[in-house]
BAFI-3210 file (N, C-alpha, C; in Angstrom, 3 decimals, decimal comma, padded with zeros to 6 digits):
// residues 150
n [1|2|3|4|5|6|7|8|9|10|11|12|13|14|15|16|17|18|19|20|21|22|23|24|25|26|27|28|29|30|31|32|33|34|35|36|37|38|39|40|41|42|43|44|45|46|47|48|49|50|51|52|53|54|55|56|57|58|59|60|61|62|63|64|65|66|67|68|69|70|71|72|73|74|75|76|77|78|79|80|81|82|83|84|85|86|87|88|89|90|91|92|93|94|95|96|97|98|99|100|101|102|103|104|105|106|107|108|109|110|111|112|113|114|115|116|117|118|119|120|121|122|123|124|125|126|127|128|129|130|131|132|133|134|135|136|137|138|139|140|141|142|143|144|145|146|147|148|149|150]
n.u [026,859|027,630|028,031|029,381|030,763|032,025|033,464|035,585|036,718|038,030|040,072|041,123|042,336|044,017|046,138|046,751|048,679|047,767|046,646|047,934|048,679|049,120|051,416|050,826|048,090|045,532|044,898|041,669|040,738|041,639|040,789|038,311|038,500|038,924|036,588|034,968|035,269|035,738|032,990|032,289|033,021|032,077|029,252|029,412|029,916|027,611|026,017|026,711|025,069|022,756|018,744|016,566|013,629|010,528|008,556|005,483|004,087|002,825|000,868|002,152|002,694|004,549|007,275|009,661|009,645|011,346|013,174|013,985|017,395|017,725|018,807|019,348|020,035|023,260|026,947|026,945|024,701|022,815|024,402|024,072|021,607|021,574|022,583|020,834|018,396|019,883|020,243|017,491|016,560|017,844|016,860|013,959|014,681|015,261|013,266|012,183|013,470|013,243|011,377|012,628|011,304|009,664|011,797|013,013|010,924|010,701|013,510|013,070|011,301|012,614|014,616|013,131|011,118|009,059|005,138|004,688|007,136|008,462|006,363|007,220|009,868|009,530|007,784|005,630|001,356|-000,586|-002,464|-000,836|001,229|-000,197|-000,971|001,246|002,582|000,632|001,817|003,826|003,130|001,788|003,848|005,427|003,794|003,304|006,369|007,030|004,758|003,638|004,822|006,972|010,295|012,680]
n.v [-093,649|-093,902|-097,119|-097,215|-095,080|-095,452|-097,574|-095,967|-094,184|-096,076|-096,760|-094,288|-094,139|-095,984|-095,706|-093,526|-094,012|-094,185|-096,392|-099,439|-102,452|-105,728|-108,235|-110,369|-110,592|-110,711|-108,345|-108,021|-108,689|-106,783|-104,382|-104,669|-105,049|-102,428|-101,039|-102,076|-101,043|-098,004|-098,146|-098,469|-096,387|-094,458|-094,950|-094,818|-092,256|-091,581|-092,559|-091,476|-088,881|-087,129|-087,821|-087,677|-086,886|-086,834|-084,622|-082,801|-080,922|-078,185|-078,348|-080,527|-083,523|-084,749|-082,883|-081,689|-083,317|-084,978|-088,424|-090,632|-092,015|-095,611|-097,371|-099,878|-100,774|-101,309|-101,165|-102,842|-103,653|-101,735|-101,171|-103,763|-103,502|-101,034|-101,992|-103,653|-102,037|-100,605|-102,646|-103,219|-100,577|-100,966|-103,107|-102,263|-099,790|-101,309|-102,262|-100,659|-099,753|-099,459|-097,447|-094,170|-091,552|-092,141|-093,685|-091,667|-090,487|-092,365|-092,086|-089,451|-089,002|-091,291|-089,461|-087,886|-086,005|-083,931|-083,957|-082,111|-081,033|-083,190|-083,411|-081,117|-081,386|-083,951|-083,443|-083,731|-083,404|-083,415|-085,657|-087,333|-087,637|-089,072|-091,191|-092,734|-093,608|-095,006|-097,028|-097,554|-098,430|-101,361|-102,502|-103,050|-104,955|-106,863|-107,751|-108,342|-110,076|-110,863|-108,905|-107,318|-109,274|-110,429]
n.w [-005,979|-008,988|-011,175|-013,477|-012,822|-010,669|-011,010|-012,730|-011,253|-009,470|-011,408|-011,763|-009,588|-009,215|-010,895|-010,123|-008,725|-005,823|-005,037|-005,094|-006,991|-005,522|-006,816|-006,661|-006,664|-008,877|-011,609|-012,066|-010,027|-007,589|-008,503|-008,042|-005,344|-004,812|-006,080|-004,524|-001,995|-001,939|-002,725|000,374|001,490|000,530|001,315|004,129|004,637|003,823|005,260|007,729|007,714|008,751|008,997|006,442|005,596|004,103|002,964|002,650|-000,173|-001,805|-004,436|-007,068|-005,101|-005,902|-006,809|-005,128|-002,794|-000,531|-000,447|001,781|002,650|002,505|005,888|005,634|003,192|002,087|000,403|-001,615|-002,175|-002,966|-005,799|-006,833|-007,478|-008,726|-010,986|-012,223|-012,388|-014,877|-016,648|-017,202|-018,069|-020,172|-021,717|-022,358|-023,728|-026,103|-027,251|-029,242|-031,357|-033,620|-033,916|-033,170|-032,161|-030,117|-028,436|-027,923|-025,758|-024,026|-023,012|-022,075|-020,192|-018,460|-017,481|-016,252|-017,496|-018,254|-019,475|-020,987|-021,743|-023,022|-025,442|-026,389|-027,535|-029,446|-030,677|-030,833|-031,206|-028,253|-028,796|-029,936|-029,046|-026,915|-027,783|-028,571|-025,811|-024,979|-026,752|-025,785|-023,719|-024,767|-025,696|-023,625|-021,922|-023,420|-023,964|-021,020|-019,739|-017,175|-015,640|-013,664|-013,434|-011,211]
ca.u [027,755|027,157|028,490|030,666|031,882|032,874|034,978|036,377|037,198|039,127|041,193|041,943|043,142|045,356|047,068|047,634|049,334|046,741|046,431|048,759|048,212|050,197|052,206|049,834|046,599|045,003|044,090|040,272|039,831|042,463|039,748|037,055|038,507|039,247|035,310|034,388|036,286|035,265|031,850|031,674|033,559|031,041|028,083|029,639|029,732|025,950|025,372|026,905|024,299|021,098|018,175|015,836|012,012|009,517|007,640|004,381|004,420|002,084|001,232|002,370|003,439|006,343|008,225|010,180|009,645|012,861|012,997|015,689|017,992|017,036|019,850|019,269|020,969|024,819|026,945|026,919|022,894|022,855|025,062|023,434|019,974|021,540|023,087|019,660|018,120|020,297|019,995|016,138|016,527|017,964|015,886|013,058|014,576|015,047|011,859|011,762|014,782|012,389|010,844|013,200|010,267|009,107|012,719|013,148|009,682|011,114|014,650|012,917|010,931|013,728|015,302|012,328|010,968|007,201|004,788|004,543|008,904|008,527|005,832|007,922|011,386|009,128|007,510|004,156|000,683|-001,883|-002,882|000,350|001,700|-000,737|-000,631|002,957|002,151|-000,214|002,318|004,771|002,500|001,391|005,035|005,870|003,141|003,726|007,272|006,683|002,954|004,021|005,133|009,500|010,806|014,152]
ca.v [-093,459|-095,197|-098,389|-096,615|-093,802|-096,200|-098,415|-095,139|-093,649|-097,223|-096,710|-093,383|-094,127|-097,288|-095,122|-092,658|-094,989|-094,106|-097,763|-100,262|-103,861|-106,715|-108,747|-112,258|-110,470|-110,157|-107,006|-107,533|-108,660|-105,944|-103,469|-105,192|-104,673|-100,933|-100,403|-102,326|-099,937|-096,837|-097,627|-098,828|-095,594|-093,521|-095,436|-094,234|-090,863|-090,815|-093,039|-090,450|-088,012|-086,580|-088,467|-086,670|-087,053|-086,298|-083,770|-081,978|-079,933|-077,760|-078,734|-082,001|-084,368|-085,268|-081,923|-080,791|-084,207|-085,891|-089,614|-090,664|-093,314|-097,108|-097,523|-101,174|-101,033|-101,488|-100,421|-103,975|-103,916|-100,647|-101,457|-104,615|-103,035|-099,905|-102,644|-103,964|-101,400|-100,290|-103,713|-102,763|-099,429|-101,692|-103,964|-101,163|-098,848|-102,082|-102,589|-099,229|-099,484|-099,483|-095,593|-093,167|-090,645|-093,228|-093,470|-090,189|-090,239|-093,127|-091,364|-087,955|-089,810|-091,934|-088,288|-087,069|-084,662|-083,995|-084,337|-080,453|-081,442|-084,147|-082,602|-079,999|-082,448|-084,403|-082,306|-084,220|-082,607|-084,143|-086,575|-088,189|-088,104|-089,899|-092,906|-093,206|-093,229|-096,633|-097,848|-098,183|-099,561|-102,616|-103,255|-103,473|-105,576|-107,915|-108,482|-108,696|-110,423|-111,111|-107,572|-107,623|-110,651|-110,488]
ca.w [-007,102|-010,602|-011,194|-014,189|-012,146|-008,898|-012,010|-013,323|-010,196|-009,195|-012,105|-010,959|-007,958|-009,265|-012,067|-009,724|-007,353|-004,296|-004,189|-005,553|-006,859|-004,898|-007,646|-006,361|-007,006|-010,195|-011,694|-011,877|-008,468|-006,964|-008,963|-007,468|-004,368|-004,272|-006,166|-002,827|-000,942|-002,672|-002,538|001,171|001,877|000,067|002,077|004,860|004,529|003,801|006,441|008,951|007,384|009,328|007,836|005,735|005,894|002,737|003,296|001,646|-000,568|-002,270|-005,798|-007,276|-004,452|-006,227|-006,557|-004,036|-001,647|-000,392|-000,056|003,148|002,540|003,194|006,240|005,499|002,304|001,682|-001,122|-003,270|-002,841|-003,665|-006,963|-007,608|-007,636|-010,079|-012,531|-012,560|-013,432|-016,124|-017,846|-017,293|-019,301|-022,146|-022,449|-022,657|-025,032|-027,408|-027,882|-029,583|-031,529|-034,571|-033,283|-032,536|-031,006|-028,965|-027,588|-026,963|-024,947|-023,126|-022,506|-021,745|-018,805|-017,431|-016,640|-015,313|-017,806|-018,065|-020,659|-022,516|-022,031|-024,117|-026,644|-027,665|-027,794|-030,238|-032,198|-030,939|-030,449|-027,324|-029,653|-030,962|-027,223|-025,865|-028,619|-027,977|-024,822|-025,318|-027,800|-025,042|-022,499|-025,390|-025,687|-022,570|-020,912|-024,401|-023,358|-019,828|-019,343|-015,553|-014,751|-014,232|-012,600|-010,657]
c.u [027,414|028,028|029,948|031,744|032,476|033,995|035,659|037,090|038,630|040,477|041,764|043,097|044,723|046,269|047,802|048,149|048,644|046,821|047,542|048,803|049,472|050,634|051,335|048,692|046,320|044,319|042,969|040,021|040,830|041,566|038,703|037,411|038,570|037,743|034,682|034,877|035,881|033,626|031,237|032,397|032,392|029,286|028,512|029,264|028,337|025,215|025,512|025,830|022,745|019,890|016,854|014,323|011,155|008,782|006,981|004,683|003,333|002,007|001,246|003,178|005,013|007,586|008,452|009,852|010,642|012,435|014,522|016,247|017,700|018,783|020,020|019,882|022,475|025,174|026,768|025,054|022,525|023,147|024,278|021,850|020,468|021,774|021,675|018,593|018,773|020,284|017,924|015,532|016,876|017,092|014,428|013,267|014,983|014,085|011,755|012,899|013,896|011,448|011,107|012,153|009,692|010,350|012,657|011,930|010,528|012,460|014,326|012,203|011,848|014,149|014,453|011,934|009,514|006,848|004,769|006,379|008,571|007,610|006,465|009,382|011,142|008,262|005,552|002,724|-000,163|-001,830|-002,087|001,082|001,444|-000,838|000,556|003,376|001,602|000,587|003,627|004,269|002,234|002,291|005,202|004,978|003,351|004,738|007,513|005,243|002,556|004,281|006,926|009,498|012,421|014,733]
c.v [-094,522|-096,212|-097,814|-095,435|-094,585|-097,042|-097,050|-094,413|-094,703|-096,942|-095,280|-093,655|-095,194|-096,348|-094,221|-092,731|-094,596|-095,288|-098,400|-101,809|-104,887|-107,369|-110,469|-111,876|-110,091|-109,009|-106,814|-107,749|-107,295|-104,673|-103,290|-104,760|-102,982|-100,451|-100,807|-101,072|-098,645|-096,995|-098,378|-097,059|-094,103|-093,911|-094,794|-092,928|-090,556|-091,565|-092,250|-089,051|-087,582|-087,213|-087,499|-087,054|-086,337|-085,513|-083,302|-081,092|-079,265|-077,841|-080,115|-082,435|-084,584|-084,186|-082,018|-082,217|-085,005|-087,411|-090,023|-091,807|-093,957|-097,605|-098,448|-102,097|-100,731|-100,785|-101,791|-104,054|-103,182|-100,881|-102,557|-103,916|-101,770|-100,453|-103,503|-103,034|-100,574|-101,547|-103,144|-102,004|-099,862|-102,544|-102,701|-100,665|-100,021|-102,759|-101,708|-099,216|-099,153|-097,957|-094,827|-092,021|-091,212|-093,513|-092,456|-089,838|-091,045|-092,185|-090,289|-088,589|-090,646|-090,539|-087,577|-085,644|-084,732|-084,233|-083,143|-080,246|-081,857|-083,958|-082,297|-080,593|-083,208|-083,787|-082,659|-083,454|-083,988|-085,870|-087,901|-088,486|-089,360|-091,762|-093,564|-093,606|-095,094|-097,447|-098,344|-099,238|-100,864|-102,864|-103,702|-104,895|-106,768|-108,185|-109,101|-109,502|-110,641|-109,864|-108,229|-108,903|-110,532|-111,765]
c.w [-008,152|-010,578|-012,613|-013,764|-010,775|-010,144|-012,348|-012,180|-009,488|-010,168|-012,074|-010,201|-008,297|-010,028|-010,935|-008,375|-006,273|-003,968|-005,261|-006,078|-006,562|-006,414|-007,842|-006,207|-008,293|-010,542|-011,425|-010,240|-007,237|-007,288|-008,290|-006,395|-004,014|-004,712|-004,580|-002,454|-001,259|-002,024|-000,788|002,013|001,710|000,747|003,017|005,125|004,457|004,592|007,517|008,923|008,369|007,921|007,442|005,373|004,825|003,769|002,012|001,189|-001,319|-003,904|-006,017|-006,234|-004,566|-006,603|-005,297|-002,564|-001,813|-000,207|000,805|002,245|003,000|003,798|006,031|003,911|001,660|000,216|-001,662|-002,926|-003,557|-005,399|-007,737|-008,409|-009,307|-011,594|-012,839|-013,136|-014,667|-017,388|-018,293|-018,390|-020,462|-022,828|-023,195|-023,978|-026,213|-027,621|-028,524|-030,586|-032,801|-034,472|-032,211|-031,323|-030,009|-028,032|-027,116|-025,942|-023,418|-022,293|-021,350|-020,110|-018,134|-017,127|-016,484|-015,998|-018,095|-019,443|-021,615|-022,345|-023,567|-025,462|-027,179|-028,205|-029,019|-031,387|-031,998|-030,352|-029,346|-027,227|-029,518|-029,856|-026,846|-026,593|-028,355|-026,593|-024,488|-026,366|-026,857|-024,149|-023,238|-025,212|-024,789|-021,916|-022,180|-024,179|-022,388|-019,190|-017,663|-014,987|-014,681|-013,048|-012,433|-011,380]
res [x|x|x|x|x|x|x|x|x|x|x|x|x|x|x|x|x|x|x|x|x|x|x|x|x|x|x|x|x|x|x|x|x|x|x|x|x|x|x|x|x|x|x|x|x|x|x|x|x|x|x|x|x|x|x|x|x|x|x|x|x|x|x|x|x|x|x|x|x|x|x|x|x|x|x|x|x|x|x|x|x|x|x|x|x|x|x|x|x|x|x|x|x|x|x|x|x|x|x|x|x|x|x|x|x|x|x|x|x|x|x|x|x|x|x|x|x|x|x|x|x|x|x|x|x|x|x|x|x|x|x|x|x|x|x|x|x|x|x|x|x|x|x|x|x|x|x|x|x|x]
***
């Protein structure tokens, strides 16, 4: 579960008295406690799950192959790791803030959309792709010269 839908879901639940906050706990950490709770509840459940094994597939590898869950990770690693990469995705798309089509390249690939996707989303032929393409990779390896650092 996202880190904005486990907070929005908490405040569900409090509004609609499911849970209740004691009078000698403070709101944020009474929050904190029920996103705990939520999301060790929701580990659960997909920890009780049959585990699921990639398999081949004909074609591109990466259709149609499952990746199992890592039983070795909790919900706050889990969470930590997603709020990491969402700072990730910001930093990224502000390098770009300066070329919109170059966002939308970026965007269209964070949700996993191919490259004759993203052509026609942009309006770009081959060409104009593939520069944009090398105009991300300069940025990036110019902000980063190390590769990402925790």
């Amino acid at each position: 579960m996202p880190a904005d839908d486990l907070l929005q879901e908490a405040f569900v639940r409090a509004l609609a008295d499911d849970r209740r906050c004691p009078t000698h706990i403070a709101v944020v950490r009474f929050l904190a406690g029920v996103m705990s709770s939520i999301a060790n509840g929701e580990y659960e459940k997909v920890k009780g799950r049959p585990s699921l094994v990639p398999l081949a597939c004909h074609g591109d590898p990466q259709d149609g192959a499952v990746d199992p869950l890592d039983p070795g990770i909790g919900p706050e690693d889990w969470l930590a790791r997603e709020q990491h990469a969402a700072e990730r995705r910001k930093e990224i798309l502000a390098l770009f803030d300066d070329d919109p089509q170059t966002r939308d390249i970026i965007e269209g690939r964070m949700a996993g959309m191919n490259a004759d996707e993203l052509r026609e989303l942009t309006g770009l032929d081959a060409v104009g792709y593939d520069s944009k393409l090398r105009l991300i990779r300069r940025r990036i390896v110019k902000k980063f010269p190390k590769g990402w650092r925790s």
